[in-house]
FISE-293981 format. One record per residue (C-alpha): residue number from 1; residue in one letter; x, y, z. Coordinates in steps of 0.1 Angstrom, whole numbers, plus 5000, padded with zeros to 4 digits. Layout:
# FISE-293981
+-----+--------+------+-------+------+
! num ! residu ! east ! north !   up !
+-----+--------+------+-------+------+
! NUM !      A !    X !     Y !    Z !
...
+-----+--------+------+-------+------+
***
This chain:
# FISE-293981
+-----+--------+------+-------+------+
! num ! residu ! east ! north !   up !
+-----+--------+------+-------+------+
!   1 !      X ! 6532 !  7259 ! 2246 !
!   2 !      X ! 6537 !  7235 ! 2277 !
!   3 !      X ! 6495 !  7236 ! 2287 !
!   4 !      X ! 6471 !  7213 ! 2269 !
!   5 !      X ! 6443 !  7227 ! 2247 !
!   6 !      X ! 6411 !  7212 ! 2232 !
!   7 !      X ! 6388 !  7227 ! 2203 !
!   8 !      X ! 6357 !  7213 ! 2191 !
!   9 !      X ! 6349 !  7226 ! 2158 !
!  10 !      X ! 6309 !  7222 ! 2150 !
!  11 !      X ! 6289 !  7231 ! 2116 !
!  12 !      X ! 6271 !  7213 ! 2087 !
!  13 !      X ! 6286 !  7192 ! 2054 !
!  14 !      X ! 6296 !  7221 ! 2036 !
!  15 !      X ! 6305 !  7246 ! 2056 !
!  16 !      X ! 6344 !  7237 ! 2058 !
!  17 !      X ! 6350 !  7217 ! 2091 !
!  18 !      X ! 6373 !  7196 ! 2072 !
!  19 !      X ! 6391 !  7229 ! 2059 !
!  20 !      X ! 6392 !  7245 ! 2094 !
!  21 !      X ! 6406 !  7211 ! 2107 !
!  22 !      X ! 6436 !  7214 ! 2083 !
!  23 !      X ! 6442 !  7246 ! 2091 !
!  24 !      X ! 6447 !  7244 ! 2126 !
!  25 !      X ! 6470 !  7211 ! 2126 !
!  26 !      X ! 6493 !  7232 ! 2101 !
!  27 !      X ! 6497 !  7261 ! 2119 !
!  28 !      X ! 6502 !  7242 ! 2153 !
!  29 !      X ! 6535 !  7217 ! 2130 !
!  30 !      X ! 6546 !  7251 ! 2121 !
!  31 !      X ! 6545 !  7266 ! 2159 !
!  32 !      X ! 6560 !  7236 ! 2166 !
!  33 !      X ! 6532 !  7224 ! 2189 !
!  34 !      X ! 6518 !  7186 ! 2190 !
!  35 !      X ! 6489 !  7184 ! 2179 !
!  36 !      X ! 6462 !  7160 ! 2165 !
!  37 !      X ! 6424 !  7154 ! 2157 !
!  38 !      X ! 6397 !  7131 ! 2164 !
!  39 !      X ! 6376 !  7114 ! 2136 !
!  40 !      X ! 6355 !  7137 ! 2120 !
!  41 !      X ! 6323 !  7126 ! 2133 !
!  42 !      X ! 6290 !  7131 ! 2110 !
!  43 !      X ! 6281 !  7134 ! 2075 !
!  44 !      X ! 6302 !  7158 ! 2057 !
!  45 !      X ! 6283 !  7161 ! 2030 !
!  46 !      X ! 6264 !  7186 ! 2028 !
!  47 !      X ! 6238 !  7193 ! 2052 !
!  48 !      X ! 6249 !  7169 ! 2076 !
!  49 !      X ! 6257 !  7175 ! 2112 !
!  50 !      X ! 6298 !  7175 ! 2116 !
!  51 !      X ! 6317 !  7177 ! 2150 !
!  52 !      X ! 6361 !  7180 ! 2144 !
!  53 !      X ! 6385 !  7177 ! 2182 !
!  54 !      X ! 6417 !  7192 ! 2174 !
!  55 !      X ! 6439 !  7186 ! 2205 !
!  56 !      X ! 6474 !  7205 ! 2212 !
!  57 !      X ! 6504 !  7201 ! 2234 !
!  58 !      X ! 6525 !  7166 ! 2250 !
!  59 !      X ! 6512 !  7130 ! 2247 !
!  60 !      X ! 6481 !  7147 ! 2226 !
!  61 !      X ! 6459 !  7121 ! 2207 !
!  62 !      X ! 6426 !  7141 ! 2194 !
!  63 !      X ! 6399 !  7131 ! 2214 !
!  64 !      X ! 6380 !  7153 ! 2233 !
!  65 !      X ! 6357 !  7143 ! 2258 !
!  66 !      X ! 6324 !  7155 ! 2274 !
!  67 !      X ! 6334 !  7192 ! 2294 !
!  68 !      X ! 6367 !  7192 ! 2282 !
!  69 !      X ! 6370 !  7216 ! 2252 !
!  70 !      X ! 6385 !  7248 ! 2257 !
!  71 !      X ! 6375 !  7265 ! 2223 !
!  72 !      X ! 6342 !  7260 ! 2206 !
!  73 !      X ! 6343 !  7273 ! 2174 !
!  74 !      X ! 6309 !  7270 ! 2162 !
!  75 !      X ! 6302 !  7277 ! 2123 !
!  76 !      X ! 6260 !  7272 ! 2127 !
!  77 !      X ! 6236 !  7282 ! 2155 !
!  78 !      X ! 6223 !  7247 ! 2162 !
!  79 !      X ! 6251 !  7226 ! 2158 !
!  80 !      X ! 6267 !  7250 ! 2184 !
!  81 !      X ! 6239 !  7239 ! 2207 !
!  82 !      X ! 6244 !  7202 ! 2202 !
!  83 !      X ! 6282 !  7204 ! 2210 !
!  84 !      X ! 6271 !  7222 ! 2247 !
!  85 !      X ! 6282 !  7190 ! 2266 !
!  86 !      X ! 6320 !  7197 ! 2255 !
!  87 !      X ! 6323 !  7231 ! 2269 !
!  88 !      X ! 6331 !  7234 ! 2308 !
!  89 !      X ! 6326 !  7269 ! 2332 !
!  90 !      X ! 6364 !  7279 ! 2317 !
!  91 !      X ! 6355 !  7274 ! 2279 !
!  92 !      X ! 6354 !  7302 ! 2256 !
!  93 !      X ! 6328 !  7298 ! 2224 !
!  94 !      X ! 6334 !  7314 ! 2191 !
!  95 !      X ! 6297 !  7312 ! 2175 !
!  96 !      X ! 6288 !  7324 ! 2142 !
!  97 !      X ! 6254 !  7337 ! 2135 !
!  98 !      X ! 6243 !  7315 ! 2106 !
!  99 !      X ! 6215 !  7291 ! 2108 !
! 100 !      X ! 6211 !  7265 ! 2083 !
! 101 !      X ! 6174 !  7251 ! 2091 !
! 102 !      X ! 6173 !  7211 ! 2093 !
! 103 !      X ! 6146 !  7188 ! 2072 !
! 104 !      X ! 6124 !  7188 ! 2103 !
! 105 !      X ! 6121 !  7225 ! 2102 !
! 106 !      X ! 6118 !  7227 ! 2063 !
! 107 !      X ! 6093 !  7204 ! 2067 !
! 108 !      X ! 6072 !  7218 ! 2096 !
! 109 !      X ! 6077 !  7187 ! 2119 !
! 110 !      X ! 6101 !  7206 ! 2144 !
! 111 !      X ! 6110 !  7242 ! 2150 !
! 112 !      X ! 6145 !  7258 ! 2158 !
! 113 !      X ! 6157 !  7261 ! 2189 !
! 114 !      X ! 6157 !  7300 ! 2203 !
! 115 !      X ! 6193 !  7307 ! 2197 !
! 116 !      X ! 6192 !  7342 ! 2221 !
! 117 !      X ! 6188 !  7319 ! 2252 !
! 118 !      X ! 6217 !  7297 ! 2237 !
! 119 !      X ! 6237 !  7328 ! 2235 !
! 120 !      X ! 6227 !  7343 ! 2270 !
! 121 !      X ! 6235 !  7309 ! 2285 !
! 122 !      X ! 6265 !  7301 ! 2276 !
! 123 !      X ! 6274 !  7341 ! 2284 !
! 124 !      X ! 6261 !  7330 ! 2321 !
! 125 !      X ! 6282 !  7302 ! 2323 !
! 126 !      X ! 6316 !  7297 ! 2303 !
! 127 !      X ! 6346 !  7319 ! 2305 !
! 128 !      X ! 6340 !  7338 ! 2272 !
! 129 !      X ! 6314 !  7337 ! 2244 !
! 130 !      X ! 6320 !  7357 ! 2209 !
! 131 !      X ! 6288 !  7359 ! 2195 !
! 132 !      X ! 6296 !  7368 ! 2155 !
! 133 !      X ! 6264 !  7392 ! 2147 !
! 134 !      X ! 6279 !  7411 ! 2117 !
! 135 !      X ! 6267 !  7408 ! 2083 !
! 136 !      X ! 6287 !  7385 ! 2062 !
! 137 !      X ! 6279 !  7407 ! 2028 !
! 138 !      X ! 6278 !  7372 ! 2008 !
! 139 !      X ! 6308 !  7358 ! 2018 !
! 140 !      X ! 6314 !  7319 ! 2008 !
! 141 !      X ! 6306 !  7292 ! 2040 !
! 142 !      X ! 6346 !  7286 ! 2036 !
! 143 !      X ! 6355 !  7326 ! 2042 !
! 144 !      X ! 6328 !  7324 ! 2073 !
! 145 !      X ! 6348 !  7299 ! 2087 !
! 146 !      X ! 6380 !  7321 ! 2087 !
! 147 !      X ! 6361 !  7348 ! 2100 !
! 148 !      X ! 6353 !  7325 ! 2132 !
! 149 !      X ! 6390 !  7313 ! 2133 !
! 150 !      X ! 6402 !  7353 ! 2132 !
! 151 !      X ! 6380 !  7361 ! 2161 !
! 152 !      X ! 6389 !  7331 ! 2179 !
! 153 !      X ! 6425 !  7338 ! 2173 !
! 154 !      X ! 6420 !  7375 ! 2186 !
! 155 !      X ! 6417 !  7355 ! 2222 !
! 156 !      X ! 6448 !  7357 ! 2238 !
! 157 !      X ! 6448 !  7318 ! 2253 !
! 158 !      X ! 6441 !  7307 ! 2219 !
! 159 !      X ! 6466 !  7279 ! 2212 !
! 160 !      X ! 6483 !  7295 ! 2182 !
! 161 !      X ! 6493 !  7321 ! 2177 !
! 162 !      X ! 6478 !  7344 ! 2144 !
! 163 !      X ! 6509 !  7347 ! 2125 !
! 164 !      X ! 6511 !  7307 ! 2118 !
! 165 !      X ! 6477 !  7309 ! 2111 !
! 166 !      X ! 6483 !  7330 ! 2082 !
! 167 !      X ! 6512 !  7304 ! 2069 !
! 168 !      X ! 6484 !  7277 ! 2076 !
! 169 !      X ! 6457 !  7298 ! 2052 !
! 170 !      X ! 6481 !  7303 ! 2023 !
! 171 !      X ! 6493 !  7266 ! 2026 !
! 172 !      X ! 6458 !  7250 ! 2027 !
! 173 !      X ! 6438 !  7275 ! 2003 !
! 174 !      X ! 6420 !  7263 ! 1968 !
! 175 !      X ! 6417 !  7292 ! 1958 !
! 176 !      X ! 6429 !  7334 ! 1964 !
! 177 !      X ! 6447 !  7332 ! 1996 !
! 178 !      X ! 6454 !  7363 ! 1996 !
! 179 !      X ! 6411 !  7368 ! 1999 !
! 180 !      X ! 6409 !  7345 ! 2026 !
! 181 !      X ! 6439 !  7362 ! 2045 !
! 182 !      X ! 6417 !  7396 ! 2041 !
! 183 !      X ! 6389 !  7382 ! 2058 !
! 184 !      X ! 6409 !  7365 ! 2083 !
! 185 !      X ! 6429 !  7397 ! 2095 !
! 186 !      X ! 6397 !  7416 ! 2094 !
! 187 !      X ! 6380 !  7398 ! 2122 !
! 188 !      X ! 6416 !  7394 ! 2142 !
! 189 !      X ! 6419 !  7432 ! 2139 !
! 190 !      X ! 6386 !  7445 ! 2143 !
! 191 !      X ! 6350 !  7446 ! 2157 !
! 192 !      X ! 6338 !  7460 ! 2126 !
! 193 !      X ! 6315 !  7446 ! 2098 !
! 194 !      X ! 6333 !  7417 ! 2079 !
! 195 !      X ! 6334 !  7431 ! 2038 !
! 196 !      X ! 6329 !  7413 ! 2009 !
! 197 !      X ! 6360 !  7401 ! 1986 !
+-----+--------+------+-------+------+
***
Protein backbone atom coordinates (compact mmCIF):
# COMPACT_ATOMS: atom_id res chain seq x y z
CA UNK A 1 0.00 0.00 0.00
CA UNK A 2 1.85 3.19 -1.19
CA UNK A 3 -1.49 5.76 -0.54
CA UNK A 4 -2.23 7.07 2.95
CA UNK A 5 -5.45 6.15 4.80
CA UNK A 6 -7.33 7.50 7.89
CA UNK A 7 -10.11 5.81 9.99
CA UNK A 8 -11.93 7.28 12.76
CA UNK A 9 -13.52 4.69 14.82
CA UNK A 10 -16.60 6.31 17.05
CA UNK A 11 -18.94 4.46 19.75
CA UNK A 12 -19.45 4.50 23.66
CA UNK A 13 -17.18 2.92 26.73
CA UNK A 14 -18.22 -0.48 26.20
CA UNK A 15 -18.76 -1.13 22.95
CA UNK A 16 -15.08 -2.25 21.98
CA UNK A 17 -13.31 0.88 20.34
CA UNK A 18 -10.28 -0.21 22.19
CA UNK A 19 -10.79 -3.84 20.66
CA UNK A 20 -11.40 -2.58 17.14
CA UNK A 21 -8.28 -0.32 17.60
CA UNK A 22 -6.10 -3.53 18.15
CA UNK A 23 -7.41 -5.15 15.61
CA UNK A 24 -6.74 -2.96 12.89
CA UNK A 25 -2.94 -2.07 13.86
CA UNK A 26 -2.37 -6.04 13.91
CA UNK A 27 -3.67 -6.81 10.71
CA UNK A 28 -1.94 -3.68 9.09
CA UNK A 29 1.99 -5.16 11.00
CA UNK A 30 0.95 -8.35 9.41
CA UNK A 31 0.17 -6.68 5.76
CA UNK A 32 3.19 -5.17 6.38
CA UNK A 33 1.68 -1.67 6.25
CA UNK A 34 2.68 1.39 8.77
CA UNK A 35 0.46 2.14 10.75
CA UNK A 36 -0.44 3.93 14.09
CA UNK A 37 -3.29 5.45 16.31
CA UNK A 38 -4.11 8.61 17.99
CA UNK A 39 -4.96 8.74 21.72
CA UNK A 40 -8.16 7.28 22.45
CA UNK A 41 -10.02 10.25 23.17
CA UNK A 42 -13.17 10.02 25.76
CA UNK A 43 -14.20 7.96 28.54
CA UNK A 44 -13.93 4.37 27.88
CA UNK A 45 -15.77 3.40 30.40
CA UNK A 46 -18.77 2.59 29.87
CA UNK A 47 -21.21 4.98 28.53
CA UNK A 48 -18.83 7.47 27.67
CA UNK A 49 -18.30 9.04 24.25
CA UNK A 50 -14.96 7.35 22.60
CA UNK A 51 -13.34 8.59 19.23
CA UNK A 52 -9.94 6.02 18.02
CA UNK A 53 -7.60 7.56 14.50
CA UNK A 54 -5.95 4.61 13.18
CA UNK A 55 -3.69 6.00 10.37
CA UNK A 56 -1.89 3.70 7.56
CA UNK A 57 0.95 4.01 5.09
CA UNK A 58 4.74 6.19 5.13
CA UNK A 59 5.69 8.72 7.77
CA UNK A 60 2.13 7.70 9.50
CA UNK A 61 1.78 9.15 13.15
CA UNK A 62 -2.21 8.63 14.12
CA UNK A 63 -3.65 11.72 14.16
CA UNK A 64 -6.42 12.51 12.14
CA UNK A 65 -7.60 15.85 11.60
CA UNK A 66 -10.87 17.66 10.87
CA UNK A 67 -12.13 16.34 6.94
CA UNK A 68 -9.44 14.00 6.70
CA UNK A 69 -10.77 10.45 7.58
CA UNK A 70 -11.40 8.18 4.91
CA UNK A 71 -13.32 5.45 6.87
CA UNK A 72 -15.80 6.14 9.49
CA UNK A 73 -16.60 3.22 11.23
CA UNK A 74 -19.35 4.22 13.43
CA UNK A 75 -20.41 1.57 16.27
CA UNK A 76 -23.60 4.04 17.66
CA UNK A 77 -25.96 6.37 15.82
CA UNK A 78 -25.01 9.58 17.78
CA UNK A 79 -21.56 9.26 18.18
CA UNK A 80 -21.47 8.73 14.38
CA UNK A 81 -23.04 12.26 14.16
CA UNK A 82 -20.47 13.92 16.47
CA UNK A 83 -17.44 12.57 14.42
CA UNK A 84 -19.22 14.38 10.96
CA UNK A 85 -16.37 17.03 10.91
CA UNK A 86 -13.76 14.08 10.10
CA UNK A 87 -15.39 12.90 7.06
CA UNK A 88 -14.70 14.82 3.65
CA UNK A 89 -16.96 14.50 0.09
CA UNK A 90 -14.60 11.18 -0.64
CA UNK A 91 -15.19 9.49 2.80
CA UNK A 92 -17.01 6.33 3.03
CA UNK A 93 -19.10 5.66 6.55
CA UNK A 94 -19.66 2.34 7.99
CA UNK A 95 -22.65 3.10 10.55
CA UNK A 96 -24.27 0.63 12.67
CA UNK A 97 -27.78 1.00 13.72
CA UNK A 98 -27.54 0.92 17.52
CA UNK A 99 -28.49 3.77 19.68
CA UNK A 100 -27.40 3.90 23.16
CA UNK A 101 -29.54 6.94 24.56
CA UNK A 102 -27.37 9.58 26.65
CA UNK A 103 -28.33 10.77 30.45
CA UNK A 104 -29.96 13.90 28.87
CA UNK A 105 -32.40 11.71 26.98
CA UNK A 106 -32.94 9.14 29.95
CA UNK A 107 -33.59 11.96 31.78
CA UNK A 108 -35.94 14.02 29.54
CA UNK A 109 -33.70 17.20 29.32
CA UNK A 110 -32.69 16.55 25.60
CA UNK A 111 -34.00 14.37 22.77
CA UNK A 112 -32.03 12.31 20.08
CA UNK A 113 -31.08 13.56 17.13
CA UNK A 114 -33.28 12.13 13.90
CA UNK A 115 -30.76 9.62 12.75
CA UNK A 116 -32.68 9.17 9.04
CA UNK A 117 -31.57 12.77 8.12
CA UNK A 118 -27.96 11.73 9.47
CA UNK A 119 -28.19 8.79 7.19
CA UNK A 120 -29.64 10.65 4.09
CA UNK A 121 -26.95 13.29 4.57
CA UNK A 122 -24.07 11.76 4.62
CA UNK A 123 -25.67 9.46 1.51
CA UNK A 124 -25.82 13.16 -0.25
CA UNK A 125 -22.57 13.99 0.47
CA UNK A 126 -19.63 11.45 1.01
CA UNK A 127 -18.34 8.85 -1.39
CA UNK A 128 -20.17 5.83 0.25
CA UNK A 129 -22.38 5.25 3.36
CA UNK A 130 -23.16 1.53 4.66
CA UNK A 131 -25.96 1.92 6.78
CA UNK A 132 -26.05 -1.58 8.96
CA UNK A 133 -30.11 -2.00 9.42
CA UNK A 134 -30.10 -5.77 10.13
CA UNK A 135 -31.10 -7.25 13.23
CA UNK A 136 -28.20 -8.20 15.45
CA UNK A 137 -30.29 -11.42 17.08
CA UNK A 138 -28.47 -10.56 20.55
CA UNK A 139 -25.19 -10.38 19.50
CA UNK A 140 -22.48 -8.97 22.24
CA UNK A 141 -21.45 -4.89 21.57
CA UNK A 142 -17.84 -6.70 20.82
CA UNK A 143 -19.41 -9.10 17.88
CA UNK A 144 -21.24 -5.72 16.58
CA UNK A 145 -18.20 -4.25 16.17
CA UNK A 146 -16.81 -7.05 13.93
CA UNK A 147 -19.88 -6.98 12.04
CA UNK A 148 -19.04 -3.14 11.16
CA UNK A 149 -15.32 -4.04 10.53
CA UNK A 150 -16.63 -7.02 7.95
CA UNK A 151 -18.79 -4.64 6.08
CA UNK A 152 -16.15 -2.08 6.02
CA UNK A 153 -13.70 -4.57 4.80
CA UNK A 154 -16.21 -5.67 1.98
CA UNK A 155 -15.09 -1.99 0.51
CA UNK A 156 -12.52 -2.51 -1.92
CA UNK A 157 -10.23 0.81 -0.92
CA UNK A 158 -10.38 -0.48 2.54
CA UNK A 159 -6.75 -0.34 3.78
CA UNK A 160 -6.40 -4.09 4.61
CA UNK A 161 -7.11 -6.46 3.18
CA UNK A 162 -9.86 -9.25 4.89
CA UNK A 163 -7.63 -12.11 5.10
CA UNK A 164 -5.20 -10.25 7.74
CA UNK A 165 -8.12 -9.28 9.40
CA UNK A 166 -8.96 -12.64 10.19
CA UNK A 167 -5.16 -13.35 11.59
CA UNK A 168 -5.85 -9.98 13.56
CA UNK A 169 -9.37 -11.46 15.13
CA UNK A 170 -7.86 -14.82 16.24
CA UNK A 171 -4.72 -12.92 17.65
CA UNK A 172 -6.67 -10.26 19.67
CA UNK A 173 -9.90 -12.47 20.82
CA UNK A 174 -10.81 -13.14 24.69
CA UNK A 175 -12.76 -15.40 23.95
CA UNK A 176 -14.15 -18.08 20.76
CA UNK A 177 -12.45 -16.74 17.88
CA UNK A 178 -13.64 -18.98 15.88
CA UNK A 179 -17.49 -17.06 16.88
CA UNK A 180 -16.13 -13.77 16.17
CA UNK A 181 -14.55 -14.98 12.80
CA UNK A 182 -18.37 -16.28 11.93
CA UNK A 183 -19.69 -12.99 12.37
CA UNK A 184 -16.96 -11.30 10.73
CA UNK A 185 -17.15 -13.30 7.37
CA UNK A 186 -20.91 -13.05 7.46
CA UNK A 187 -21.08 -9.41 6.96
CA UNK A 188 -17.82 -9.54 4.35
CA UNK A 189 -19.72 -12.13 2.45
CA UNK A 190 -23.22 -11.16 2.55
CA UNK A 191 -26.18 -8.60 2.64
CA UNK A 192 -28.06 -10.90 4.71
CA UNK A 193 -29.24 -10.85 8.37
CA UNK A 194 -26.23 -11.21 10.75
CA UNK A 195 -27.15 -14.74 13.04
CA UNK A 196 -26.61 -15.30 16.46
CA UNK A 197 -23.54 -17.49 17.74
Amino acid sequence: MTKKSKIIIAGVGGQGVVFLTEILVDAAIRAGINAATSEIHGLSQRGGSVVAGVTFGENTFGFVENAAADFLLGLELLEAQRALNYLHCNSIAIVDNTKILPHSVNAKKGVYPDTEKFISYLKKNIKGTIFIEEEFLGLTPVMRNLVVLGKAASVKSFPVKSKFIEEAIKNNTRGDAEKSLKVFREALNSVNKIKAV
